[in-house]
C-alpha positions in Angstrom: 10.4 17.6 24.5 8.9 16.3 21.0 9.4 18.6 18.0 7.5 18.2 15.1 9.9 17.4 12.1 8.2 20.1 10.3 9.8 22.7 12.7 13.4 21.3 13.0 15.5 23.8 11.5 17.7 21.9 8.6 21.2 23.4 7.9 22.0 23.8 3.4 23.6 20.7 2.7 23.0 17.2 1.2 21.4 14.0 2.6 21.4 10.9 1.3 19.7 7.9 2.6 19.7 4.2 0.8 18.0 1.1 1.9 17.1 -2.1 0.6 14.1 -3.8 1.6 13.2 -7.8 1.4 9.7 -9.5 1.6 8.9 -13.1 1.3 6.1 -15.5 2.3 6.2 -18.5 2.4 5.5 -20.0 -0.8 4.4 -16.9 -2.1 5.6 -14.0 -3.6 9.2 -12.5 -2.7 10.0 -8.8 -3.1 13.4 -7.3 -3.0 13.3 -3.5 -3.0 16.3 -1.1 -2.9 15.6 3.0 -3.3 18.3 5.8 -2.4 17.0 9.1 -1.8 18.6 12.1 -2.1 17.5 15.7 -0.3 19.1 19.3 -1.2 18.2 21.7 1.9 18.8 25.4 1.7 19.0 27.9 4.4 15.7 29.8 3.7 13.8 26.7 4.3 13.5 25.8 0.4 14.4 21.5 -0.2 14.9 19.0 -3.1 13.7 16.0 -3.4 14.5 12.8 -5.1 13.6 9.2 -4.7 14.4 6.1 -6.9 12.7 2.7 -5.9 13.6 -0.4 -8.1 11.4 -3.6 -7.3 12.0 -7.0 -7.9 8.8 -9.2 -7.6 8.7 -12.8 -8.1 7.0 -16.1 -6.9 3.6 -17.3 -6.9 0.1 -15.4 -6.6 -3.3 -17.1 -5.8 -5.2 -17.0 -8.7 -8.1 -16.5 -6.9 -10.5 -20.0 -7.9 -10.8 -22.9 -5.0 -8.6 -25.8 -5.0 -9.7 -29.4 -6.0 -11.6 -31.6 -3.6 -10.0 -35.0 -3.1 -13.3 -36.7 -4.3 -13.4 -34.5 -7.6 -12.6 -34.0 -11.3 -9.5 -31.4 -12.1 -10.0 -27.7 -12.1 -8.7 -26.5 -15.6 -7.8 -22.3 -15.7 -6.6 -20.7 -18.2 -3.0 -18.8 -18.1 -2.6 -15.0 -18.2 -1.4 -15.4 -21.6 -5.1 -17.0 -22.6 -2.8 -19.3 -24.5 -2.2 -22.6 -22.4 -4.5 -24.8 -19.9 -3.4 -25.7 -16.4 -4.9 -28.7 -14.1 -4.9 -27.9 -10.6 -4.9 -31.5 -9.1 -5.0 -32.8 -5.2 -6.0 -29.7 -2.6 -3.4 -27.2 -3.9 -4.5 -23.3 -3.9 -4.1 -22.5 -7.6 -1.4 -19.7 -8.2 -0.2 -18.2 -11.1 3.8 -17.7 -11.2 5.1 -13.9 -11.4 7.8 -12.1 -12.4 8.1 -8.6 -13.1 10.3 -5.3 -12.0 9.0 -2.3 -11.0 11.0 1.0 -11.4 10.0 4.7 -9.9 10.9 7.9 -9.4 9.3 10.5 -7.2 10.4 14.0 -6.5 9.1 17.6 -5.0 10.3 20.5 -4.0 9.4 22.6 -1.0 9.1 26.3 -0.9 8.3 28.7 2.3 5.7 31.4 1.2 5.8 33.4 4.2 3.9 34.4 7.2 4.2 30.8 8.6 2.6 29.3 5.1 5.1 26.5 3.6 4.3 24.2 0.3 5.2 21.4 -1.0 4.9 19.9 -5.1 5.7 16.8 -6.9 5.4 14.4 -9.0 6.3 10.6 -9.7 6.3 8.0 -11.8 6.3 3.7 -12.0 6.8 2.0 -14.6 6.7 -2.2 -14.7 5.9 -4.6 -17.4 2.2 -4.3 -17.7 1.5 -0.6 -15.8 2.3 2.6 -16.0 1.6 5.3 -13.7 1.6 8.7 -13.7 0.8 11.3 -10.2 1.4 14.5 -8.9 1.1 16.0 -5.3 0.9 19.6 -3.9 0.3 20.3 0.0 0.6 23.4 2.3 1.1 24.0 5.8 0.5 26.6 7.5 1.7 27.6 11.4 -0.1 28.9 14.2 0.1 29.3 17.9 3.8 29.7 18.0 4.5 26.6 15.6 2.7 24.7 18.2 0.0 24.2 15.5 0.4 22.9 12.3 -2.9 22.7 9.1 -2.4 21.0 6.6 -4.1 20.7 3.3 -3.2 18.4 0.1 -4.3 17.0 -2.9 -2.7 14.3 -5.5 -4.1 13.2 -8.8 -2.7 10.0 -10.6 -3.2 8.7 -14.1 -2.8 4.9 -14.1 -2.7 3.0 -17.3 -3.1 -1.1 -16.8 -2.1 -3.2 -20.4 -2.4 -6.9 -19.1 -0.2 -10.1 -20.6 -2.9 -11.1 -23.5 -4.8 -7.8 -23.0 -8.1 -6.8 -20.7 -10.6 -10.1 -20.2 -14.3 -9.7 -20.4 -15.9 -10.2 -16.9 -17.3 -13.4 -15.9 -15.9 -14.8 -19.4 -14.8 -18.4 -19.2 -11.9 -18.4 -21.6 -9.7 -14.9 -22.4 -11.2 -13.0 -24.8 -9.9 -9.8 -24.7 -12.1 -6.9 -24.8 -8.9 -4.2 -25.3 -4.8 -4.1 -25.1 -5.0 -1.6 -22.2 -7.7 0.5 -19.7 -6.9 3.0 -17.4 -8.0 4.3 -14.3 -8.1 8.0 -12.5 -7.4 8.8 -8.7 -7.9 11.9 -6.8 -6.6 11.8 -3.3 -7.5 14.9 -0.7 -5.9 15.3 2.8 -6.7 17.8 5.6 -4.7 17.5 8.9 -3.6 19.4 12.2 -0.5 18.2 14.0 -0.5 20.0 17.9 2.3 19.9 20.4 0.5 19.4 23.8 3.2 19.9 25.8 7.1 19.6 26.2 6.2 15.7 26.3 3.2 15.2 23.4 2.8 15.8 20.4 -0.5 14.3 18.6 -1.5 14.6 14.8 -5.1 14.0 13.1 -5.4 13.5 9.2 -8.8 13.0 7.4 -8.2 11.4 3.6 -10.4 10.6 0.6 -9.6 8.7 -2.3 -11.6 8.4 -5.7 -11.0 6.3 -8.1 -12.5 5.7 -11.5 -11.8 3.5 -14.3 -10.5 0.1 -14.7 -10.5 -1.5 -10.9 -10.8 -5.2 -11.5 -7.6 -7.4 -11.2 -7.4 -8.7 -14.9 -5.4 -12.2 -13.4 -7.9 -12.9 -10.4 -10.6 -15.3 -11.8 -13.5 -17.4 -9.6 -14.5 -20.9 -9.4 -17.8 -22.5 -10.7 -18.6 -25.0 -8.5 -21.3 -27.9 -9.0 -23.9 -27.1 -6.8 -24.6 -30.7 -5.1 -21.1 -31.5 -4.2 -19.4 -28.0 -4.0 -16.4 -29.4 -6.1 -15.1 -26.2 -8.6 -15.7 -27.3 -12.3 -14.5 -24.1 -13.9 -13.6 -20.8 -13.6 -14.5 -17.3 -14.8 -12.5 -13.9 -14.8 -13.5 -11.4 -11.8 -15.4 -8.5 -12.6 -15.3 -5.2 -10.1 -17.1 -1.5 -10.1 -15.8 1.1 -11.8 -15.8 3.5 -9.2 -14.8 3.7 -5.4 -14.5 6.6 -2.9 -12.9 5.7 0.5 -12.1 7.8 3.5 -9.3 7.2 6.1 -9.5 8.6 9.6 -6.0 9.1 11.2 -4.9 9.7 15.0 -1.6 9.4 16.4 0.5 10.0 19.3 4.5 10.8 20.3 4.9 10.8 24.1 8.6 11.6 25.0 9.6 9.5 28.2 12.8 10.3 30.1 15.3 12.3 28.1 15.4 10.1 24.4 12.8 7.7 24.6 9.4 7.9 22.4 6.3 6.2 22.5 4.5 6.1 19.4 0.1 5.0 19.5 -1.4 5.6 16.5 -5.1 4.3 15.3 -6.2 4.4 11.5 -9.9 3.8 10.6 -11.2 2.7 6.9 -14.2 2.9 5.0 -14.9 2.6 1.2 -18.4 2.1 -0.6 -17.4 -1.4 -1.1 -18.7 -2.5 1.8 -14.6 -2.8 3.4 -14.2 -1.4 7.0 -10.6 -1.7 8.6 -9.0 -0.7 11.4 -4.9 -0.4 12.3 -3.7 -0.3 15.8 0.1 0.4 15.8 2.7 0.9 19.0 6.4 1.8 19.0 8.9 2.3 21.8 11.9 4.1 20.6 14.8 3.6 23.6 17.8 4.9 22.8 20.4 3.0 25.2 23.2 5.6 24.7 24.1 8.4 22.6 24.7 6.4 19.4 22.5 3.2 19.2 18.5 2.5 19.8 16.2 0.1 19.9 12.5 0.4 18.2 10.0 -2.8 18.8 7.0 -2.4 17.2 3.2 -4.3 17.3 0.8 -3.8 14.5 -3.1 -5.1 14.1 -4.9 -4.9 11.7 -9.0 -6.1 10.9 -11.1 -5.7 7.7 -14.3 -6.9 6.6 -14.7 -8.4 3.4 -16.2 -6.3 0.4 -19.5 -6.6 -0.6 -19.5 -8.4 -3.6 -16.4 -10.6 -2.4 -17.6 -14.2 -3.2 -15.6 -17.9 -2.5 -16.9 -19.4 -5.6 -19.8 -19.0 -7.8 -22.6 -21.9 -8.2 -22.7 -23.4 -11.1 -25.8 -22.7 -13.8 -26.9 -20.1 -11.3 -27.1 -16.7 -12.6 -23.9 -14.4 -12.7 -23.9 -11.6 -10.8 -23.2 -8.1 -11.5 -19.8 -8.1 -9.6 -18.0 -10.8 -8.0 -14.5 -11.5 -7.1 -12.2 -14.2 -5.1 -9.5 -12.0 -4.2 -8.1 -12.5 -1.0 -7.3 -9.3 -0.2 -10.7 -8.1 0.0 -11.8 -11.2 1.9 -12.3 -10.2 6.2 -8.7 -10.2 7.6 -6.9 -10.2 11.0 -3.2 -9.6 10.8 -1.0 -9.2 13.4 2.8 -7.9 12.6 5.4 -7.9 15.1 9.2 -6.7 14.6 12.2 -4.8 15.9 14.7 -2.3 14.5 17.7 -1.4 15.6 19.8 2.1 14.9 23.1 3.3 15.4 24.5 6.8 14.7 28.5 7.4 13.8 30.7 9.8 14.7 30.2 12.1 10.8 26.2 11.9 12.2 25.7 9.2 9.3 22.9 6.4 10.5 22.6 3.1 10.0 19.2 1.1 10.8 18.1 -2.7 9.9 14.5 -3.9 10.6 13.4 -7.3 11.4 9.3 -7.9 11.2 7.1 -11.1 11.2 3.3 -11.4 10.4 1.5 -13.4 11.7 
């Protein structure tokens, strides 16, 4: 049957697991990212942690302002550095060109406490040309019913600090006139689970989260068109400006179903709410088949839906009066997004594994 991997019992020894992961659109941004991870497990249950991620990000980003109409002037946006102009012409998206590395290191260490009652505390940092971040995490678990039953409980504060290339922009300002070097941001996360085995065949898991966050949220490169209100062509842009706060919750259900003697089925179903206005939901499926002893198959089908966030806008009309937040950001526009892929695994003789992943959004 399933087995939670919180009940597997771990012999003292070292793991260590590397992998390097590539993303690219098309046009777009491209991300190579290799971590190795290291774990120390000891006898009585007590484990080490590490985990170094190094990303390389580079490529284009929308800017966030409309492209010009074929019938219109040229759209003129200034440059992250507040320095130079650019002139969008024809019906290109404006971008912005990107380059940066990202480097982080997270650890923990677990620690049984006794009468079924395990925890877990960490810490992590990341560290990339214009942010810094700082976080911690500490969790317990605690066993019931024979290990058939699992609470958890966690919470994980994070101290962000955001220094932008030519420093923070005033909101709605036309040109970049920078209101401070640097402005940070506060996040509290909370998480209360249960994770039941069923039977010998299902296992299921249900997590509740909430995140606050306060501080700096606006994207200090994302700007939005002015557009001339008779024949909607953008004139001019203006930085985004965001709240200061946001809470969201996150409302988590999934299920393991063991078919046959190897194979898994994996259903899970994520629902998201903030108090901007942003409701999402993620449908995801596995089927783990492992086709002999050493190798397996995983396919995998994602969806995923949001709405757009209350004060997302397209543009802005020009000479009307600005609103109190506003921003063009595609990624808190409405979204459907469907991801499709397929991983395959294969186990040596020394029990060393070896997995490559393949997945496509559509």
């Amino acid at each position: 049957g399933v087995i939670p991997p919180a009940y597997a019992v771990e012999a003292e020894g070292w793991d260590v697991d590397t992998s390097v992961m590539h993303y690219s659109e098309t046009g777009r941004m491209t991300v190579t990212e290799p971590t190795a991870g290291i774990r120390r497990s000891f006898v009585d249950g007590r484990a080490l942690n590490l985990l170094v991620t190094v990303d390389a990000i580079s490529g284009s980003t929308p800017v966030g302002t409309l492209p010009q109409k074929p019938s219109g002037i040229p759209v003129t946006t200034t440059s992250p550095s507040g320095r130079s102009v650019t002139t969008t012409p024809g019906v290109v998206i404006p971008v912005s060109q990107y380059h940066d590395t990202r480097y982080g290191v997270d650890g923990s260490w677990q620690q049984p406490l006794g009468l079924g009652l395990s925890g877990t505390m960490g810490g992590q940092v990341s560290r990339q040309s214009d942010f810094l971040s700082y976080g911690g995490n500490l969790s317990l678990a605690k066993d019931f019913n024979r290990k058939n039953t699992t609470l958890s409980l966690g919470m994980s504060p994070e101290y962000d600090t955001n220094t932008p290339h030519g420093g923070v922009p005033e909101g709605f300002s036309s040109q970049l006139n920078p209101t401070a070097t640097s402005a940070d941001k506060r996040v509290l996360s909370f998480l209360a689970g249960i994770t039941q085995v069923i039977n010998r065949e299902t296992l299921m898991q249900w997590n509740y989260s909430q995140t606050r966050e306060n501080g700096y949220l606006t994207d200090p490169y994302k700007q939005l068109s002015l557009v001339d209100p008779v024949t909607g062509d953008p004139l001019s842009s203006v930085y985004e400006q965001r709240p200061s706060s946001r809470i969201d919750h996150s409302f988590f259900w999934l299920t393991k179903y063991n078919l046959g003697s190897q194979d898994v089925v994996s259903a899970s179903y994520r629902y998201f709410m903030d108090n901007w206005g942003i409701r999402a939901h993620t449908m995801d499926l596995t089927y783990h088949w492992q086709f002999d002893d050493q190798g397996y198959l995983e396919p995998h089908f994602r969806f995923y839906h949001q709405s757009q966030a209350d004060f997302y806008k397209i543009g802005l009309i020009s000479g009307d009066p600005l609103p109190l937040l506003a921003s063009a950001d595609q990624r808190l526009a409405a979204i459907n997004a469907f991801t499709i892929g397929l991983r395959y695994g294969w186990t040596f003789e020394n029990g060393s594994l070896f997995a490559v992943r393949l997945e496509y959004n559509l």
